[in-house]
N, C-alpha and C positions, 0 to 999 in steps of 0.2 A: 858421542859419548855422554854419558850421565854425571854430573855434578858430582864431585867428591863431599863427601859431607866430616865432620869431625868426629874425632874416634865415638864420643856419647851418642851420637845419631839428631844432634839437636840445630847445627847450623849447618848449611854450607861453607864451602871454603873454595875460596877462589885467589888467584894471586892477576896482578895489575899493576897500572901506570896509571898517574893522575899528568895530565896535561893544560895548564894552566896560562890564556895567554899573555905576552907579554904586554900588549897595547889594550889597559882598559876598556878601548873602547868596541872590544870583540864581544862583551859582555857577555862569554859562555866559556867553563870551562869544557874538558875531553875527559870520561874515565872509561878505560881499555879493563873490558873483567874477562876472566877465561879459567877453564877450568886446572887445575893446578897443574902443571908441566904440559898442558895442551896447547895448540895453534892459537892465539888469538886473532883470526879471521874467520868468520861465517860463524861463529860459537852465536847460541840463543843466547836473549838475556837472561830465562829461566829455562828449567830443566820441565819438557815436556810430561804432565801428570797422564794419569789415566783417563779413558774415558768416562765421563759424567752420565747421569740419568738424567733425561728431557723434562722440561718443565710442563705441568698441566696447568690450565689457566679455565677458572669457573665461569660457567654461561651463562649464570644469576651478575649481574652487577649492579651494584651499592649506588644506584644513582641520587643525584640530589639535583632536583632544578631549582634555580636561585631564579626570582623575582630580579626582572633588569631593573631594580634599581637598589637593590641588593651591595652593599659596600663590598660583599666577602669574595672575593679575587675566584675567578676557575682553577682548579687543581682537579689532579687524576694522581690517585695513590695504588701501590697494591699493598694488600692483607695477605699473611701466609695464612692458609688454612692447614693445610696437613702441612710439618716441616720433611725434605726430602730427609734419603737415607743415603748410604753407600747401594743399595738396590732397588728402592721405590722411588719414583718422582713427589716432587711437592708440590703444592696446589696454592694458587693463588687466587686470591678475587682484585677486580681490577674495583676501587673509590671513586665517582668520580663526578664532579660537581662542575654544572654549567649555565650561567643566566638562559633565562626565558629570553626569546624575542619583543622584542616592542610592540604593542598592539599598532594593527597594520588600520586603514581605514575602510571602513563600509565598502561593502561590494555592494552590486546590484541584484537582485536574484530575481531569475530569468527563466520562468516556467512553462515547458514545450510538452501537448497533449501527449507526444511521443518522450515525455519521461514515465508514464503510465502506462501507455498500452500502444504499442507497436500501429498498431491500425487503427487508428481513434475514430472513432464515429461523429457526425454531426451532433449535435445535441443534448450528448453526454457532458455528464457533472464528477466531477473529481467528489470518492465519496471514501470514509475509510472502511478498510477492507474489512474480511468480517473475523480476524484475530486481530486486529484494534493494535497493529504496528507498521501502518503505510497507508498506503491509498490507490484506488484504483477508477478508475471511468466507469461510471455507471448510467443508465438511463434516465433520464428527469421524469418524476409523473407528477403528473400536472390534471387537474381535473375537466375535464372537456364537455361543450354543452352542441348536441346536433340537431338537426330539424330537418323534415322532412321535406323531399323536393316539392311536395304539390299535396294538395289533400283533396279528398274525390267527395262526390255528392255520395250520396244511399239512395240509388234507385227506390219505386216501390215494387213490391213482390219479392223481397231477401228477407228469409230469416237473422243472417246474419251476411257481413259485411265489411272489405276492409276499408276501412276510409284514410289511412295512408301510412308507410314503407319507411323508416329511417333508418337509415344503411349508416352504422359504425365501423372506423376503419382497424384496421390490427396496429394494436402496440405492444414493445416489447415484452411488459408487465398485463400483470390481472387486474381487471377489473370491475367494478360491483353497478349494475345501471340501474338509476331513477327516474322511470318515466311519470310524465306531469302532462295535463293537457283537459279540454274539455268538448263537449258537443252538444246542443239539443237535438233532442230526439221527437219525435212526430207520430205516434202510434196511430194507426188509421182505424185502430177499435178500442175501445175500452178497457181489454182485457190484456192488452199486448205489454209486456214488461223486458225492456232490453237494459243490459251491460254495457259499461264503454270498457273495454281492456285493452291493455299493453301484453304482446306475447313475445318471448325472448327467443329468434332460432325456429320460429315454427309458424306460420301463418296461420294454421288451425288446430294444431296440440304442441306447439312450444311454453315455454315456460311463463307463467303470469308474472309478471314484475309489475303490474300497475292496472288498478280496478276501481269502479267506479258502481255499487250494486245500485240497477234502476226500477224504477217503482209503476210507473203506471201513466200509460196517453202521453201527452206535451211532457219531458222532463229535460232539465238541465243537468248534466252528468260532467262530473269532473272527477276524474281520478285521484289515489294517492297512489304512491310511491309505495315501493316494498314487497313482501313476498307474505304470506302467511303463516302464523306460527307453528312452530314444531319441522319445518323445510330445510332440508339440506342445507350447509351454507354456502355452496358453490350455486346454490338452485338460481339465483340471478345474478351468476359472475360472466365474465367473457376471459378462458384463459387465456396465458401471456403468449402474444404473438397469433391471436384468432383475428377476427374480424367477425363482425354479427349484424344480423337487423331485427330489428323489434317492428311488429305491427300492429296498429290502432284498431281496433276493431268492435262493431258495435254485434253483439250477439243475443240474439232473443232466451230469454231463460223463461218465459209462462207464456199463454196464451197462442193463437191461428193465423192472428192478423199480423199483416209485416207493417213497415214503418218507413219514414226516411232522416235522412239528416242532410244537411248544407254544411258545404265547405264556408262558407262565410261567418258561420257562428260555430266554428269549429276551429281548435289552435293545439298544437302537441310540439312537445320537445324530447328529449333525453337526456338527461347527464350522467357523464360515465365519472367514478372514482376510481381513484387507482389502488390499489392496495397493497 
């Protein structure tokens, strides 16, 4: 049964016993409330309302972190944002303020090939990547100097002639070759004028990477480095992942008469750049 209320509609009314014990030391009294001429057993102590509208609680919160050495105590408050209705929910935000932890001490950091790339390769160098927010294993290029197994004599009776082979290995990366070296040369007439060159990829029409023009009879020829102006600029590269050989070679440009040359007064190298 529902709570009688008084004739204005402003209080409840209820009638009761006050139960008061007689030995102080029970230190509680008894008040028997009930609604006016009903049971007083099983009665509510209030009169059951209506159902309420659910509270919504905001997904933004008001955080504060407090420096742990911050005096100002942790609390967590709510803000009403929208206040409820008899048919809308009200909305709250939760305040809520918490020291930082303590700075903890140094770790060690501990860097494994396989935090870059799953299957690392020998050789490779931790390089940043090429949008410039990480890092990735890359190939080291490193400049390299090769030589030739053996260097041959120059028969007589060859116009032209190789006098010896340096076999470049493939690297990941492009590279640009400088061959360097020298010979004399022995014309067996007068007229005989030979070349020392370096040919890139081609024993008798590869590319010229290194030239020495010769002039005439007994000459000392020594090469420079490079390519010719106005030449492609791949014209003395080795793409990445080729392998190449260049060849020494003395080549008659005038004259009938052949010539010779000695491996003894003869020395060639290559150096490969990487680019």
């Amino acid at each position: 049964m529902a709570w009688p209320t008084t004739p204005d509609g402003q209080y409840y009314q209820f009638e009761g016993n006050v139960q008061i014990p007689v030995s102080p030391e029970t230190g509680a009294a008894i008040l028997y409330l009930r609604p006016q001429g009903g049971m007083g057993v099983g009665i509510p102590p209030v009169a059951q309302g209506d159902p309420g509208v659910h509270a919504e609680i905001a997904e933004a919160i008001n955080f504060t972190a407090l420096e742990p050495g911050d005096p100002t105590p942790d609390s967590a408050s709510w803000t009403t944002i929208t206040p409820p209705t008899t048919s809308t929910p009200g909305v709250y935000k939760l305040n809520l303020a918490l020291h930082k932890g303590e700075k903890g001490d140094d770790g060690e950091s501990v860097w494994d090939p396989t935090d870059l790339d799953p299957s690392p390769v020998a050789g490779r160098v931790p390089v940043v990547n090429s949008t410039a927010d990480g890092f990735v294993l890359a190939d080291q290029k490193v400049p390299e100097a090769c030589y030739p197994g053996s260097v041959a004599n120059t028969p007589s009776g060859n116009a032209n002639y190789t006098l010896a082979s340096i076999p470049i290995p493939s690297r990941p990366y492009a590279r640009r070759v400088r061959a360097t070296g020298h010979t004399v040369v022995t014309g067996e007439a007068a007229d005989v004028r030979v070349d020392l060159i370096a040919r890139l990829n081609g024993e008798t029409g590869g590319n010229i990477v290194g030239r020495c023009p010769g002039i005439a009879q007994t000459e000392r020829l020594q090469f420079s480095p490079g390519k010719a102006a106005g030449l492609a600029d791949a014209y003395d590269t080795i793409a990445a992942g080729a392998s190449a050989t260049v060849y020494i070679r003395c080549e008659r440009q005038a004259g009938t008469s052949t010539y010779t040359t000695s491996a003894t007064t003869s020395l060639f190298s290559v150096e490969v750049l990487p680019l």
